[in-house]
FILUMRO-701865 format. One record per atom (N, C-alpha, C, O, CB): x, y, z; residue in one letter. Coordinates in steps of 0.2 Angstrom, whole numbers, padded with zeros to 4 digits, always signed. Each point is the difference from the previous one (the first is absolute). Glycine has a CB too. Layout:
<pts>
XYZA ...
</pts>
This chain:
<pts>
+0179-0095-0067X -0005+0003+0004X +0000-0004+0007X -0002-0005+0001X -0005+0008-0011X +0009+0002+0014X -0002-0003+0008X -0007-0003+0002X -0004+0003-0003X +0011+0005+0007X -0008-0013-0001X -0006-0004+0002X +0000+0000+0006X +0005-0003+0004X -0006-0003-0013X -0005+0008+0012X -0001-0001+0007X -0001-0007+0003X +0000-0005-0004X -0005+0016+0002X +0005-0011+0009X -0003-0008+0003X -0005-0002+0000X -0004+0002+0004X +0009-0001+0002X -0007-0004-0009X -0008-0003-0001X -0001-0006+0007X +0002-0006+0002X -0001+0007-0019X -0005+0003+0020X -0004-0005+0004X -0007-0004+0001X -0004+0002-0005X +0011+0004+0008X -0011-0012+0002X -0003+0002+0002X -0003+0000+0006X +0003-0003+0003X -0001+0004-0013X -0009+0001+0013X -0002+0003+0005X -0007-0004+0001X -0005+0000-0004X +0012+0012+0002X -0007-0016+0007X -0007-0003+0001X -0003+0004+0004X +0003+0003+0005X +0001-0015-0005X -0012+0013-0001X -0005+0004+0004X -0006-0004+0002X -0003-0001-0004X +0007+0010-0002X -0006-0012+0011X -0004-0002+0003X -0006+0003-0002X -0001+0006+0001X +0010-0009+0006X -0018-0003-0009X -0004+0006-0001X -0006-0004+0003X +0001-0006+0000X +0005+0014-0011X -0010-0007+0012X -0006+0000+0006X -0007+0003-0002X +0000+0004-0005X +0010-0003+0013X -0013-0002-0006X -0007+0002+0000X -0005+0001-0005X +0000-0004-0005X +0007+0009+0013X -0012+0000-0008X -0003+0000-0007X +0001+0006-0003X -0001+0006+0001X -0006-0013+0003X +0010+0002-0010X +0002+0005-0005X -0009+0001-0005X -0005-0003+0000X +0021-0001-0002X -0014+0010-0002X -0005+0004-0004X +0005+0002-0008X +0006+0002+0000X -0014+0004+0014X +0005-0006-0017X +0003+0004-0007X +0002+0007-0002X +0004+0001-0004X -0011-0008+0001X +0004+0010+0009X +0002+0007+0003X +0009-0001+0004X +0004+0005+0000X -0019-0002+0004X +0015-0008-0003X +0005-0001+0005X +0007-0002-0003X +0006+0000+0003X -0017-0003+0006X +0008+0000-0015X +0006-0005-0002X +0004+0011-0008X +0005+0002-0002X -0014-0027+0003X +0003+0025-0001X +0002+0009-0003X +0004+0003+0003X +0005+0002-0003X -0014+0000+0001X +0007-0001+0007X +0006+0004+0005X +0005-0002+0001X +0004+0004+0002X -0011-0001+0003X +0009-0009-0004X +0004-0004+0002X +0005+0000-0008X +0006+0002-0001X -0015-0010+0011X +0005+0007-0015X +0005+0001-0007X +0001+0007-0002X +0004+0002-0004X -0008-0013-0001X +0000+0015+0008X +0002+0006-0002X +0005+0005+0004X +0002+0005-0002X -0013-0006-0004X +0012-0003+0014X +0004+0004+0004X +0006-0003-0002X +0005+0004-0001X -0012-0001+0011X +0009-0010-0010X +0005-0004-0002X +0005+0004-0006X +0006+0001+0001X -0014-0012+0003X +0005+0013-0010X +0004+0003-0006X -0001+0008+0003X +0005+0003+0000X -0008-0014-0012X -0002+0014+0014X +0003+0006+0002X +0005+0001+0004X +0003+0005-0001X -0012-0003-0002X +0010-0005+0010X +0007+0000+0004X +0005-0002-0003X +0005+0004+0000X -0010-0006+0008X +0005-0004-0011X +0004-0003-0006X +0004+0006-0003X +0005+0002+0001X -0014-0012-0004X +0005+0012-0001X +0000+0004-0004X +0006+0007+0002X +0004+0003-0003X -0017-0009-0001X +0010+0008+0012X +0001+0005+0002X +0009+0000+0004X +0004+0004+0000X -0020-0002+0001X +0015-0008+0000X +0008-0002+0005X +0005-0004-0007X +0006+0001+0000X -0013-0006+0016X +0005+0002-0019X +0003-0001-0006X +0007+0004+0000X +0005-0002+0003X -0018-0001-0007X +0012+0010-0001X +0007+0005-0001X +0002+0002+0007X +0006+0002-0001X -0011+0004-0011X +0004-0007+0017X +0005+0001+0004X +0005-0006+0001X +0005+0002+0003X -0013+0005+0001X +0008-0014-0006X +0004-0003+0002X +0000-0006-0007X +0000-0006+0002X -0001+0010+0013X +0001-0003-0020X +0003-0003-0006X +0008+0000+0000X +0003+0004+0003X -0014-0001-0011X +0012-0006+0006X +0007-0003+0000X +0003+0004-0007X +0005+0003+0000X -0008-0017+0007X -0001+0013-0011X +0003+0005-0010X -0001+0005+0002X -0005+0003+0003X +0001-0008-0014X +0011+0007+0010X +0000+0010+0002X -0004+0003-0004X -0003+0005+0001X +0014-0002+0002X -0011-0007-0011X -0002+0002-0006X -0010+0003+0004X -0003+0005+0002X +0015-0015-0013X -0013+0003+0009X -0005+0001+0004X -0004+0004+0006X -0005+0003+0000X +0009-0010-0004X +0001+0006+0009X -0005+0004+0007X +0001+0008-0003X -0003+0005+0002X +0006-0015+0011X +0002+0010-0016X +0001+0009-0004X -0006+0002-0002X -0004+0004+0002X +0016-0005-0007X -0012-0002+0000X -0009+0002-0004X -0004-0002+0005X -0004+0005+0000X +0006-0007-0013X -0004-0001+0015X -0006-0003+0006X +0000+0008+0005X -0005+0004-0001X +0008-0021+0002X +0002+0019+0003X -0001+0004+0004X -0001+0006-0004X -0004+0004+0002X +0009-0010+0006X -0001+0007-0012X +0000+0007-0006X -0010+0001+0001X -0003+0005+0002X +0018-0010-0014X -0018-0001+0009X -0008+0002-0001X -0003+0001+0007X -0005+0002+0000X +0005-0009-0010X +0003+0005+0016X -0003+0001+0008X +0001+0008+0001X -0004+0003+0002X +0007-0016+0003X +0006+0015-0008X +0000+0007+0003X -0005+0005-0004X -0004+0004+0003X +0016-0006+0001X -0013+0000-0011X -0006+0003-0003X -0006+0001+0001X -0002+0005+0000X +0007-0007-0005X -0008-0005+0007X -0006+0000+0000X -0002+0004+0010X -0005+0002+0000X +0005-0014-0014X +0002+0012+0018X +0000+0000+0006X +0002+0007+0002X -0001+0002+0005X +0004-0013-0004X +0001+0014-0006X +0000+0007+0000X -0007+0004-0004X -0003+0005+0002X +0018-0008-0002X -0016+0001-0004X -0006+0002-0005X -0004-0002+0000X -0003+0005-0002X +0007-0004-0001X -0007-0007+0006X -0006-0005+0000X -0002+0002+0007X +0003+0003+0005X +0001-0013-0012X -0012+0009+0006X -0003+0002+0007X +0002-0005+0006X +0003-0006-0001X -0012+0011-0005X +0007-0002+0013X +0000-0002+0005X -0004-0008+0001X +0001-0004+0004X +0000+0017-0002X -0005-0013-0008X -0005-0008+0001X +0001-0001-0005X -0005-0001-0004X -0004+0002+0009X +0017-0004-0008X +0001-0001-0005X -0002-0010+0002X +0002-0003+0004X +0008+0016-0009X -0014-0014+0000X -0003-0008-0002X +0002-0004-0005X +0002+0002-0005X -0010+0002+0008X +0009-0009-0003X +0002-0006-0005X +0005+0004-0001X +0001+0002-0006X -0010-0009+0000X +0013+0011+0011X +0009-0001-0006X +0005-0004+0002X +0006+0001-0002X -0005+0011+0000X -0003-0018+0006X +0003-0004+0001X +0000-0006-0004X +0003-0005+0000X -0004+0011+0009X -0003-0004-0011X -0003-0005-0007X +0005+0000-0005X +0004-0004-0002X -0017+0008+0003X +0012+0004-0001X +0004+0001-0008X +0008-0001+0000X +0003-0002-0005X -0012+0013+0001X +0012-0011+0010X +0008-0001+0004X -0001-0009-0001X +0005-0003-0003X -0004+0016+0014X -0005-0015-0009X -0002-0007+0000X +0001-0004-0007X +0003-0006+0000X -0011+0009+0010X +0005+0001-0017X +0000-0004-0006X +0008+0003-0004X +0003-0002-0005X -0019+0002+0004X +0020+0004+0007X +0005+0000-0004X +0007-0004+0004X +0006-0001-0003X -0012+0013-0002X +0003-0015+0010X +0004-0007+0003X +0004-0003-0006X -0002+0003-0005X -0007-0006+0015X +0013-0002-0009X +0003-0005-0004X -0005-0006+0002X -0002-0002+0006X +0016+0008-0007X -0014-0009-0006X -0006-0006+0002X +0005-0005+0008X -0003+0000+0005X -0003-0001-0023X +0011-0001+0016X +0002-0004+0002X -0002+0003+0007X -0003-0004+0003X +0012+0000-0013X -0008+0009+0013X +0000+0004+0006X -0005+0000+0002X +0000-0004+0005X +0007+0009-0007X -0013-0003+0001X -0006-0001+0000X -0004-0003+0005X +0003-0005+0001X +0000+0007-0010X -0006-0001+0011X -0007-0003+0005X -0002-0005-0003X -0002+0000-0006X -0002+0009+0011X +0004-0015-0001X -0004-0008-0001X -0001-0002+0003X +0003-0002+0005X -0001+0000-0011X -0010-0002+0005X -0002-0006+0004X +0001-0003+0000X -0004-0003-0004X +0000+0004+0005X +0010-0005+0002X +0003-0006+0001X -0008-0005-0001X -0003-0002-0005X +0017+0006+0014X -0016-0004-0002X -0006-0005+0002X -0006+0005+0004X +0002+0004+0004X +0007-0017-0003X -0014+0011-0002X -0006+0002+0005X -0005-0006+0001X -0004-0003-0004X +0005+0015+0000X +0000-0014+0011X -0007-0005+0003X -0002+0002+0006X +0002+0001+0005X +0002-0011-0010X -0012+0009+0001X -0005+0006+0003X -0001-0007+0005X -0001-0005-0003X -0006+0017-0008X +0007-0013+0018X -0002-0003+0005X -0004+0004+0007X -0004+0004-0002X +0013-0010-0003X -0009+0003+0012X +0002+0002+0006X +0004-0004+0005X -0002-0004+0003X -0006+0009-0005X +0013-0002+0002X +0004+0004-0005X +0002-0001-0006X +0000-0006-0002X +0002+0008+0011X +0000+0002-0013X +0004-0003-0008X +0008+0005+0002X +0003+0003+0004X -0019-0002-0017X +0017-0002+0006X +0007+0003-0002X -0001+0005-0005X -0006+0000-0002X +0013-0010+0005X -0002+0015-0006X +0001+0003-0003X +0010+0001+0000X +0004+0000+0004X -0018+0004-0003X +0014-0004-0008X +0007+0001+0001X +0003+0003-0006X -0001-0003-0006X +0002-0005+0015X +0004+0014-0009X -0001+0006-0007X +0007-0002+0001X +0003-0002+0005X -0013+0014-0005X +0014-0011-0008X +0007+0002-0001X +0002+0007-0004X -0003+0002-0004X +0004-0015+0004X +0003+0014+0003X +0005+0006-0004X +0003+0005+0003X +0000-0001+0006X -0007+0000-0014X +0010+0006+0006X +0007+0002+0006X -0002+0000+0005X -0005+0003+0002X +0010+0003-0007X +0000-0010+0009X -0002-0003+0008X -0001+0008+0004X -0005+0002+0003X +0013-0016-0003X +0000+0017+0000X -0002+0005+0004X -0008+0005-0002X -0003+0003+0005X +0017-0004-0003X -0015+0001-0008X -0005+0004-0003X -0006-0002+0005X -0003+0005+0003X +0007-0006-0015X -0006-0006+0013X -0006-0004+0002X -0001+0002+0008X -0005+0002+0003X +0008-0011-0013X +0004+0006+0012X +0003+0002+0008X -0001+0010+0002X +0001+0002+0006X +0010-0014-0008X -0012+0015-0003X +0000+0007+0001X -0009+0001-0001X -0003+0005+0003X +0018-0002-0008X -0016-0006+0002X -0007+0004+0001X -0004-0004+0006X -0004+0003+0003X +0003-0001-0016X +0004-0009+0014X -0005-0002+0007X +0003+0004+0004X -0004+0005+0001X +0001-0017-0002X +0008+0013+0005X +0003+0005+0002X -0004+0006+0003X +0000+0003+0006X +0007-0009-0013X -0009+0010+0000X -0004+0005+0000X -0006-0001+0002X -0002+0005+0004X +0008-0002-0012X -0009-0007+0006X -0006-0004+0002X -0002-0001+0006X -0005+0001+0001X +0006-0004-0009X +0005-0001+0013X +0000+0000+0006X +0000+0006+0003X -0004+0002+0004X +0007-0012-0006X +0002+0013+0001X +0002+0008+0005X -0007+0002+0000X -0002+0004+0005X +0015+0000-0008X -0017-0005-0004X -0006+0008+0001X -0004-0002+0007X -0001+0003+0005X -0004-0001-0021X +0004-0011+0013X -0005-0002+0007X +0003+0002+0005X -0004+0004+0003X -0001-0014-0006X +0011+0008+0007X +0003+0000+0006X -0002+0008+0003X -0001+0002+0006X +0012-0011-0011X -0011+0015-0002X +0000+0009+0001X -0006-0001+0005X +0001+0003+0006X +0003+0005-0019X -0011-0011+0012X -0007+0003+0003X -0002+0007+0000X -0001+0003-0005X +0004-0010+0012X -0004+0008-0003X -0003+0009+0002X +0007+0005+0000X +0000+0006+0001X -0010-0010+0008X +0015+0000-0011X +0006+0006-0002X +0000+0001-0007X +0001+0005-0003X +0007-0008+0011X -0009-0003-0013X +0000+0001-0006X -0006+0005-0002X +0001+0003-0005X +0006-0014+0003X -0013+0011+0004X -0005+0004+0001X -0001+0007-0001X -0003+0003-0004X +0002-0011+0010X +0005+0009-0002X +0004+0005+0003X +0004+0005-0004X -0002+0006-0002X +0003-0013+0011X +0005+0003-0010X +0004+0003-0004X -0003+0001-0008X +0003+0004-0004X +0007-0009+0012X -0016+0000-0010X -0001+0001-0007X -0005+0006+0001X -0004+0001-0005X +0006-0015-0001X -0003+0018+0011X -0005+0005+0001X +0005+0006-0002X -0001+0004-0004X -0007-0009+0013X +0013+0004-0005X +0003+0005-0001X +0004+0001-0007X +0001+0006-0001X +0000-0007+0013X +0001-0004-0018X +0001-0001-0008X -0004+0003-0003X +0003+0004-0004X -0001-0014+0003X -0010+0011+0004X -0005+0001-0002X -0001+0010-0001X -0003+0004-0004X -0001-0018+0011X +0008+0013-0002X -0001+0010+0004X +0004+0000-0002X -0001+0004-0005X -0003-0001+0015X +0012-0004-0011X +0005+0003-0004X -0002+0002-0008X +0001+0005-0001X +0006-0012+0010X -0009+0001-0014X -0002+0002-0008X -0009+0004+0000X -0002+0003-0005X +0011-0017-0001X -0012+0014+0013X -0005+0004+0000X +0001+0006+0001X -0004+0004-0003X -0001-0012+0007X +0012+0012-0001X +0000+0005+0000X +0004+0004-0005X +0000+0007-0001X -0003-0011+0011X +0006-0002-0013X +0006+0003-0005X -0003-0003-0007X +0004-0003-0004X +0007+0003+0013X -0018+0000-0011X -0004-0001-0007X +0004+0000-0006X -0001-0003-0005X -0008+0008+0009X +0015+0000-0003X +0002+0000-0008X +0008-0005-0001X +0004+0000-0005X -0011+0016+0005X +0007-0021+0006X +0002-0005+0003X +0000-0006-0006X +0003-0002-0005X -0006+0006+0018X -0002-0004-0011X -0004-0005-0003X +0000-0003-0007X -0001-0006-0002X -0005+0011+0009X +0007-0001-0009X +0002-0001-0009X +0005+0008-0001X -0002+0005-0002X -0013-0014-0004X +0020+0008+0007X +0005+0006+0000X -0001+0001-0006X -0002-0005-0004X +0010+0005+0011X -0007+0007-0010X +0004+0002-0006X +0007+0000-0004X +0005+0002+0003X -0013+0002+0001X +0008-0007-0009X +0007-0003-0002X +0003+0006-0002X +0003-0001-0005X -0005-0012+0002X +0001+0017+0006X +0005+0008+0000X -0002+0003+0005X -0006+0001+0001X +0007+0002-0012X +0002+0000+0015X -0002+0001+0008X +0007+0005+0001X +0006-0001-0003X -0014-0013+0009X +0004+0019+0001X +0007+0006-0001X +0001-0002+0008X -0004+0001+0004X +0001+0012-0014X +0011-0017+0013X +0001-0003+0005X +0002+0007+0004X +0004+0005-0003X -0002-0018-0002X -0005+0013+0012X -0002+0003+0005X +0001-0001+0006X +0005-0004+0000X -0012+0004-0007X +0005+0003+0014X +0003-0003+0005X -0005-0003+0002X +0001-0005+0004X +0007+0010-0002X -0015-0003-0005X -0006-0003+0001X -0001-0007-0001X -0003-0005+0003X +0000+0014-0005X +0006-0009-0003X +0003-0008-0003X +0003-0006+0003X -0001-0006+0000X +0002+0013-0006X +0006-0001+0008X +0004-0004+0004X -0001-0004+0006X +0002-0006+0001X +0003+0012-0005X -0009-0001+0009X -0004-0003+0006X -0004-0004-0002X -0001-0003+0005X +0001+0012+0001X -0004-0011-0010X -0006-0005-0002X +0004-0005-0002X -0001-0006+0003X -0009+0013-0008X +0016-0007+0002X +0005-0007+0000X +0002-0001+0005X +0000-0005+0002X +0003+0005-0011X -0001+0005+0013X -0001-0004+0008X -0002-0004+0002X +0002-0005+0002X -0002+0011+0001X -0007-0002-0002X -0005-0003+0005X -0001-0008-0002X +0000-0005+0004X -0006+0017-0002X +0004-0012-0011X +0000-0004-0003X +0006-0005+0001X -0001-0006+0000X -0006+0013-0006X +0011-0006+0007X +0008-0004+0004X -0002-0003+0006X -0001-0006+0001X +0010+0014-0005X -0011-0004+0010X -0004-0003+0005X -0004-0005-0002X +0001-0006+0001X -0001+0016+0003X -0005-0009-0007X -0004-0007-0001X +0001-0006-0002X -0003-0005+0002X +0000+0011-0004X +0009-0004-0002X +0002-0006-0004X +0002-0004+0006X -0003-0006+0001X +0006+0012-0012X +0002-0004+0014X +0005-0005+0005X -0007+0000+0005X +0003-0003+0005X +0012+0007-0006X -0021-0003+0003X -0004-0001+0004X -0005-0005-0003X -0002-0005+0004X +0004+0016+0002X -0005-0012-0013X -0003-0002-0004X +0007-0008+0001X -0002-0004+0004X -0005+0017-0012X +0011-0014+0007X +0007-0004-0007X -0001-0004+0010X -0001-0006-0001X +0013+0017-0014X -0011-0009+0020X +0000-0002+0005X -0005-0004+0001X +0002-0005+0002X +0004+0012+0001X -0011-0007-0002X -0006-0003+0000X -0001-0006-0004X -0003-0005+0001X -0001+0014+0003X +0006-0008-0009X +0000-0006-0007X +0005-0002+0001X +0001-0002-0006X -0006+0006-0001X +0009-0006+0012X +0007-0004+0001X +0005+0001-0004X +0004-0004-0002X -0009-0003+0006X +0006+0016-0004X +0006+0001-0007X +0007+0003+0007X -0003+0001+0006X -0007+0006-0022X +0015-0006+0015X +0003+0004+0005X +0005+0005-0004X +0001+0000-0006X -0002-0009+0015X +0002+0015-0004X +0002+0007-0002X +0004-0001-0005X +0001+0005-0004X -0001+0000+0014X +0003-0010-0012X +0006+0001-0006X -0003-0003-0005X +0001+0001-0006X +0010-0003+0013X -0016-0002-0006X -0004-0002-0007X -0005+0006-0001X -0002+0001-0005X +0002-0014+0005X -0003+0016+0006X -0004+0007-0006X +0004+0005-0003X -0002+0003-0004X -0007-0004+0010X +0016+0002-0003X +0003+0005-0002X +0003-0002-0007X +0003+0005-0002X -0002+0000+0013X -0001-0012-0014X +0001-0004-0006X -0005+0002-0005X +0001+0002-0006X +0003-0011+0014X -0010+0008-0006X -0006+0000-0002X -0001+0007-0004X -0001+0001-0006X -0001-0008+0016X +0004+0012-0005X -0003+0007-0002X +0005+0001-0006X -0001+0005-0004X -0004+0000+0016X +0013-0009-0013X +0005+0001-0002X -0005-0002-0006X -0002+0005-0003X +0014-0005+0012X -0013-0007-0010X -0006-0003-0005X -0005+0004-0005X +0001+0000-0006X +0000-0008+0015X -0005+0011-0006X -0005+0004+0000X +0002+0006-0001X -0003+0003-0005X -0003-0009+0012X +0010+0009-0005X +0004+0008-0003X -0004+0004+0004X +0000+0004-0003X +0004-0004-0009X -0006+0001+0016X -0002+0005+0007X -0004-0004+0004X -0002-0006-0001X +0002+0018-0006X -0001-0009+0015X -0005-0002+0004X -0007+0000-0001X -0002-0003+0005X +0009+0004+0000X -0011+0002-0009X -0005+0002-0002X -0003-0007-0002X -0003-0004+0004X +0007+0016-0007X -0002-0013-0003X +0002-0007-0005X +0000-0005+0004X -0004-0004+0001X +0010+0009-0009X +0000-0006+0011X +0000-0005+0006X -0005+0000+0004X +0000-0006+0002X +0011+0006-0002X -0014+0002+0001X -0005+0002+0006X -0009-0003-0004X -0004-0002+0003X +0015+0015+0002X -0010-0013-0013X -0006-0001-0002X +0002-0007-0002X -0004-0005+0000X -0001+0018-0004X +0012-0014+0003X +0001-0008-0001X -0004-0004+0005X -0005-0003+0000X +0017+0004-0005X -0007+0001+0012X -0005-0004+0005X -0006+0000+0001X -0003-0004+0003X +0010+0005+0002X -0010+0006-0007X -0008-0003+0003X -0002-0005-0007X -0006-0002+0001X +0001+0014+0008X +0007-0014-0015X -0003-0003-0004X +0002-0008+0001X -0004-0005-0001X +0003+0015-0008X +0008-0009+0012X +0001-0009+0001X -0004-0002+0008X -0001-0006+0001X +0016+0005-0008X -0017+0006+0011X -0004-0001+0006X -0006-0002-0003X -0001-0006+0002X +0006+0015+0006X -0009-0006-0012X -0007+0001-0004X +0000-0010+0000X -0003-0004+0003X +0002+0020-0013X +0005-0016+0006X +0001-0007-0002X +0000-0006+0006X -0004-0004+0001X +0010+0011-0010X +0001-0005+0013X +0000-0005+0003X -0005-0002+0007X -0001-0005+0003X +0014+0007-0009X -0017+0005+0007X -0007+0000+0004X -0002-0007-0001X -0001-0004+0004X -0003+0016-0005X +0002-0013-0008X -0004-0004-0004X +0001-0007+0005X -0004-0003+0002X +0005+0010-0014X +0007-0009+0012X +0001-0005+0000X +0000-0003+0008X +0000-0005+0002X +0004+0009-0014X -0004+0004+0016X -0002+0001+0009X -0006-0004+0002X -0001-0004+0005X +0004+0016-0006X -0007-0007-0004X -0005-0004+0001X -0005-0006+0000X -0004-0003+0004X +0006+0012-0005X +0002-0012-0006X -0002-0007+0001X +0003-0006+0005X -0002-0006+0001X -0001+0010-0013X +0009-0001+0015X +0003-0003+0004X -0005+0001+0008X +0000-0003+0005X +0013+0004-0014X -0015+0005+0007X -0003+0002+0009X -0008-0003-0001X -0005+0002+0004X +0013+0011+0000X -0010-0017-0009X -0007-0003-0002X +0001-0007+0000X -0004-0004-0002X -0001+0013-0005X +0013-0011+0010X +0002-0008-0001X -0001-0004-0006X -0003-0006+0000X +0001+0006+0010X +0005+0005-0015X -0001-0004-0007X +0008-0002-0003X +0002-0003-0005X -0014+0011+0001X +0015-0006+0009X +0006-0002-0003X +0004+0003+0005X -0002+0004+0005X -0001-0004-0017X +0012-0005+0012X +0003+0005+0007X +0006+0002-0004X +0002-0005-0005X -0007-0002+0018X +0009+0012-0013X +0005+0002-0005X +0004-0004+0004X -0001-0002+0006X -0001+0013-0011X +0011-0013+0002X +0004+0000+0003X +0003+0003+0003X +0000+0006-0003X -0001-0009-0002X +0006+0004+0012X +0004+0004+0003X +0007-0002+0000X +0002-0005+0003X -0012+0008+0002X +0013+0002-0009X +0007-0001-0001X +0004+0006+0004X -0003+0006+0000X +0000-0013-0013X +0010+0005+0017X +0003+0006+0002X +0007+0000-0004X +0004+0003+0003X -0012-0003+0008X +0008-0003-0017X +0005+0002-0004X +0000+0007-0004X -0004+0002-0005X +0005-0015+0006X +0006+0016+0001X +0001+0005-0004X -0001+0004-0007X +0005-0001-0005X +0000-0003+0012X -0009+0006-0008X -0003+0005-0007X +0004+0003-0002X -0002+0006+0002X -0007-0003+0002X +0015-0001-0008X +0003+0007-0004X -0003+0003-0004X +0001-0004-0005X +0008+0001+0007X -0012+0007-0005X -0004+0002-0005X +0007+0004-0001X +0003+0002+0004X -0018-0003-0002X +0016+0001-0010X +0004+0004-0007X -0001+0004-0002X -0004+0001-0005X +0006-0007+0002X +0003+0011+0007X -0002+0008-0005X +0004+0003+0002X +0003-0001+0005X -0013+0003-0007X +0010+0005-0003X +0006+0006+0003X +0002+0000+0007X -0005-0002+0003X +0001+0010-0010X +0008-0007+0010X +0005+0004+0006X -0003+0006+0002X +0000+0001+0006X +0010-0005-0010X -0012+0008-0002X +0002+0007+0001X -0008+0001-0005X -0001-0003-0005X +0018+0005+0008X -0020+0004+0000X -0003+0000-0005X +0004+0005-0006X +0004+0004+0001X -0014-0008+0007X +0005+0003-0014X +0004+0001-0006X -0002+0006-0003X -0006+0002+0003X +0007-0013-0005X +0001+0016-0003X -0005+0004-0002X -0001-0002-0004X +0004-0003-0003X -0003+0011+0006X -0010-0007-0005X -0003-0001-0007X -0006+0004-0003X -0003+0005+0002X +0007-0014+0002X -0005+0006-0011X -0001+0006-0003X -0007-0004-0004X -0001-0007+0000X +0016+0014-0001X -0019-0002-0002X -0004-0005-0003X -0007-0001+0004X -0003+0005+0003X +0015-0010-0008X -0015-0002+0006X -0005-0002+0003X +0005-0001+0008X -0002+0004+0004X -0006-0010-0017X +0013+0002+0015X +0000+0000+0007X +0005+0008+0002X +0005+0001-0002X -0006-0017+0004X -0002+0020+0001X +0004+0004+0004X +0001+0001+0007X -0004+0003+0004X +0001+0001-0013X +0009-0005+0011X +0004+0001+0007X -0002+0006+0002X +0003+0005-0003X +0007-0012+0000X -0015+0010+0009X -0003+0004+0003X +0006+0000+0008X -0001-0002+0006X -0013-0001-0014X +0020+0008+0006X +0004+0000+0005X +0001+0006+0000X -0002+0003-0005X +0007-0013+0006X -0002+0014+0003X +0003+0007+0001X +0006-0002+0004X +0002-0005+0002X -0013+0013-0001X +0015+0001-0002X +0006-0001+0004X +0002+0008-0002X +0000+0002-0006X +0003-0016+0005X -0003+0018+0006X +0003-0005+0007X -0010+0000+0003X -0005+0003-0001X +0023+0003+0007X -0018-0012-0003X -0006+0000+0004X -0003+0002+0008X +0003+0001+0005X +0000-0008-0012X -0008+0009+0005X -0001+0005+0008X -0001-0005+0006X +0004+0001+0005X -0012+0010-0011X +0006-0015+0006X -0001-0006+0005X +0001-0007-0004X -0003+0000-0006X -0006+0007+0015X +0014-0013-0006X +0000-0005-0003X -0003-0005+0006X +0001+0001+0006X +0008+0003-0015X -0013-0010+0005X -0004-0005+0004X +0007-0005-0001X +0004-0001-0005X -0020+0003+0002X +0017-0004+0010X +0005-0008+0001X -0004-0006+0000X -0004-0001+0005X +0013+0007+0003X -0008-0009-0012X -0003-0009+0000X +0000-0003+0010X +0004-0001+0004X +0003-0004-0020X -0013+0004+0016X +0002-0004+0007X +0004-0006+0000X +0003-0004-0004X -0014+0008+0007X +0012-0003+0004X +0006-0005+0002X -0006-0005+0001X -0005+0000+0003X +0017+0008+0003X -0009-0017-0010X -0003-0005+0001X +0001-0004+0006X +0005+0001+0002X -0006+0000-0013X -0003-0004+0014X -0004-0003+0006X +0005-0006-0004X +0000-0006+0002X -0016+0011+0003X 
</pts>
């Protein structure tokens, strides 16, 4: 069994905490965790089944899907796993978590970019909003569906997002088009990011209430997954056509 790099990551923490606060903090940690986890495990064995349940549940599951970061989380390898090395509550104190380094480095990451978005990420999560608002039956598809061109255009647009969404969260064009490869359509991809956003807000905001400051790392991320996307059958289904009436190109990265 391959094993990932285990690291770990000192967080700096500050101010006044509340029991409210130390919640959020343990419950954003295992749900991001949880959520970036199957993208970059090292056991193929593993991230196979880990993502196998993301294209299912993201295809199927609603738009506000909750604690499934949870449930991705209890199926980690212990060894791999989230831990608290040390916590000392001062002013300032420390905190400091082990387990897959890039894992840890990918959610602060995520965490930082939301803050950095402002009134763009605002923005853009309006428009997430108006996209599954107008397309309701989106939302929790049916796992038999007659593919359309009505269809096809909604995985467009939904493609659009993604790479506008995956950009703001500090992903670039070649890791969302990874991603969706992950996920089996843009749709899916598209409800992934707003649940690992939901999350990593959590962790936004306690950084923007000076409870803590994440790390900032500018080392390279490869998240693990198809090339290409795949066909599938079952719970994840690959929502593509062909030939296609208009195709969306990944922006070119900055």
């Amino acid at each position: 069994m391959a094993t990932s790099q285990i690291g770990i990551i000192t967080i700096p923490v500050d101010g006044a905490w509340d029991i409210e606060d130390l919640r959020a903090l343990s419950e954003s940690l295992s749900e991001t965790y949880g959520l970036f986890y199957p993208l970059l495990a090292q056991d193929e064995a593993t991230r196979e089944r880990l993502q196998e349940l993301i294209r299912k549940q993201f295809w199927s599951g609603d738009i506000a899907t909750r604690h499934f970061g949870q449930r991705l989380y209890r199926s980690v390898p212990n060894d791999e796993g989230l831990k608290l090395k040390s916590f000392r509550y001062a002013s300032p104190g420390i905190m400091e978590l082990t387990g897959v380094l890039m894992v840890l480095l990918l959610l602060s990451r995520v965490a930082r970019s939301w803050i950095a978005t402002g009134s763009a990420g605002i923005d853009l999560w309006k428009k997430v909003d108006a996209f599954f608002a107008k397309r309701k039956a989106l939302r929790r598809p049916a796992k038999k569906f007659e593919m359309d061109d009505e269809l096809a255009d909604n995985s467009d647009d939904a493609r659009e997002l993604v790479y506008e969404a995956g950009k703001l969260l500090g992903f670039d064009g070649q890791t969302c088009n990874t991603l969706i490869n992950i996920t089996g359509n843009p749709i899916s991809a598209l409800k992934y990011l707003v649940a690992a956003a939901n999350e990593a807000r959590k962790l936004a905001d306690l950084q923007n209430r000076g409870l803590l400051t994440l790390p900032k790392s500018d080392e390279p991320i490869s998240i693990q997954g198809p090339q290409t996307l795949q066909r599938r059958t079952g719970g994840g289904v690959a929502v593509e056509k062909s030939p296609r009436r208009r195709r969306v190109k990944p922006p070119e990265d900055e």
